[in-house]
N, C-alpha and C positions, 0 to 999 in steps of 0.2 A: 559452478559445479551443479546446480539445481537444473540449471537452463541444459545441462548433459542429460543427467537422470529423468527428469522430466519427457525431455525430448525422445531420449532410449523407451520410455514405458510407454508413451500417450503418442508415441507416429511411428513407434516400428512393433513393439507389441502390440499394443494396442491402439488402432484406428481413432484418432480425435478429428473433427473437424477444426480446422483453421483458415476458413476462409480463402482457400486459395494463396495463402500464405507461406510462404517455409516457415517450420512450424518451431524451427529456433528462433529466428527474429519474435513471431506471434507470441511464444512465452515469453522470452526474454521483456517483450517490451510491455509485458503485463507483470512481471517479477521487479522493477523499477521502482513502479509507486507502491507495490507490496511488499517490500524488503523492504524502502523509507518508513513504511507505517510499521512492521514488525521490530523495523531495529530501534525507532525513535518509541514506542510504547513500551515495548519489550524490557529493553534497559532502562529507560528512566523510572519504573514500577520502586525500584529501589533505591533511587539515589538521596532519599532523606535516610534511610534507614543504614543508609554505605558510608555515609559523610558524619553521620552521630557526633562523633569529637568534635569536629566541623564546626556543626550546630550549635550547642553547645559552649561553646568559646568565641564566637564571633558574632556580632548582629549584623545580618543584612535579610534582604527579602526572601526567603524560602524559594520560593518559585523558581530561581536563578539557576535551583544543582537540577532538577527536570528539564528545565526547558534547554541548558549544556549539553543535554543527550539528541534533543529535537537537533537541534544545532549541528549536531556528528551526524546526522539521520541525513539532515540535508546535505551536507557534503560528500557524503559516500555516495548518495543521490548522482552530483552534478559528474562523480568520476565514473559511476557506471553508465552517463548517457555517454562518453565519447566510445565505450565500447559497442556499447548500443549502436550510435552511428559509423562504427566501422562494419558492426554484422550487415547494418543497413547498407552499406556500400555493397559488401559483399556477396549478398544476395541480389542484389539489382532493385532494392526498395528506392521508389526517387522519393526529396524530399516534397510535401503537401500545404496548402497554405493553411489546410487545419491543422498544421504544427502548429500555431499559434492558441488552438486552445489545451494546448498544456498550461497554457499560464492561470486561467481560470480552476482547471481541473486539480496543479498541485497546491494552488494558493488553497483549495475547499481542503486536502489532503493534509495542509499544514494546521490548519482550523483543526479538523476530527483529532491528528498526534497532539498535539497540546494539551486541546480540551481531557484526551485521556490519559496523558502523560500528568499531567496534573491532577487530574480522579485520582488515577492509578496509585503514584507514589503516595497524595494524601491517607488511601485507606491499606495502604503497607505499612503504614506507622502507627495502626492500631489490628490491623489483620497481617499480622506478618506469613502469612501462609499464600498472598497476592504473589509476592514473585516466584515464588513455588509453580503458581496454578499458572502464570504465564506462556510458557513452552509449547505448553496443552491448550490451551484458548486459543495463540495463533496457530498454532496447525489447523483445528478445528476449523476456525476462524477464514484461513486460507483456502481453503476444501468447500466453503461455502462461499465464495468468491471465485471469480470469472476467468483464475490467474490461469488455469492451465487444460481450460475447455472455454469455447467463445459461449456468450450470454444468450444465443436463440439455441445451446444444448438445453435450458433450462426450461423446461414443459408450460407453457401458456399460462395454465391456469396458474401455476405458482410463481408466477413472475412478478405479479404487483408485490406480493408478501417478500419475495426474495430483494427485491431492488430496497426495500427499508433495510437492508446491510448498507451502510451508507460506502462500504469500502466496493461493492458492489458497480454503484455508478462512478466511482472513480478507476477501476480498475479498466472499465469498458472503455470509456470514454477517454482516458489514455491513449489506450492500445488502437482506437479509432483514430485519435490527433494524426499518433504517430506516425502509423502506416497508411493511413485514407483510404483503407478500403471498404467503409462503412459512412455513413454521415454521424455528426454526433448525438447522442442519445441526450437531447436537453431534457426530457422530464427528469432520466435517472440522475442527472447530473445536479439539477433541481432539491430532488431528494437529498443526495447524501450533501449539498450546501447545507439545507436545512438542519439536516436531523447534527452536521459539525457544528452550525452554528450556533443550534439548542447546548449542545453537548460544552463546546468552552467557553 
């Protein structure tokens, strides 16, 4: 549904660049690792605060009701690549041997939802206003990310500053794997390894 709207506003109102791309595939296959990271941070914000009874009555390791959401993140994940690979077909996208660095780019993407999957829900159990304010953060969040304009729309000089979104160089460097029509952006990818790795 996003991959519709998206597509409706930014290639037929409005002119985006997509690389010579069909510009369904182009978002789609940047909306992939961004719905994993929205759905996997998004929902687990609350899941110490949802489970309370839970908790409460049972001893086991906290960490376990967060990282169940990561878990649903990555699955929802592996069902929307075969849709992904059928747009691919359908467009005439062939497959690239830089499909292979998806594996680097989600494993960094798995690092970052964790890391903040586990912030997250730790400070909704004393800021219960976190999963309130979630909804609002990834929109924002998403808007300054690569998802639904490519990363050379983003003006030179703001670009070292922007690539410290660590969802930034995963989003690019996906969407590069994917379709190979760029080579991969190892600094930004660099980056947001880093700043996930700092982070969980």
């Amino acid at each position: 549904a996003l991959m519709l709207i998206y597509t409706l506003i930014f290639s037929v109102f409005t002119r985006v660049p997509s690389n010579d791309v069909a510009y369904p595939v182009f978002v789609f296959s940047a909306l992939l690792p961004w719905t994993f990271f929205s759905a996997g941070v998004g929902n687990s914000a609350g899941s110490l605060t949802n489970h309370r009874e839970l908790i409460s009555k049972v001893f086991f390791p906290r960490e376990i009701l967060p990282l169940t959401y990561v878990i649903a993140a990555i699955f929802d994940f592996l069902v929307a690549t075969v849709i992904l690979a059928g747009m691919m077909f359908y467009y005439g996208v062939a497959l690239q041997a830089g499909l292979l660095w998806t594996i680097p780019v989600m494993i960094t993407a798995a690092m970052l939802v964790t890391g903040l999957s586990l912030l997250f829900s730790a400070m909704q159990v004393r800021l219960r206003d976190v999963s309130l304010a979630m909804p609002l953060l990834m929109q924002i969040w998403m808007f300054a990310s690569p998802v639904v304009y490519p990363l050379e729309a983003v003006p030179e000089r703001y670009r070292q500053l922007y690539l410290l979104n660590p969802m930034a160089g995963i989003v690019e460097n996906f969407r590069r794997a994917v379709l190979g029509h760029l080579p991969i952006d190892v600094p930004s990818l660099a980056t947001s390894a880093a700043v996930s790795i700092t982070l969980l």
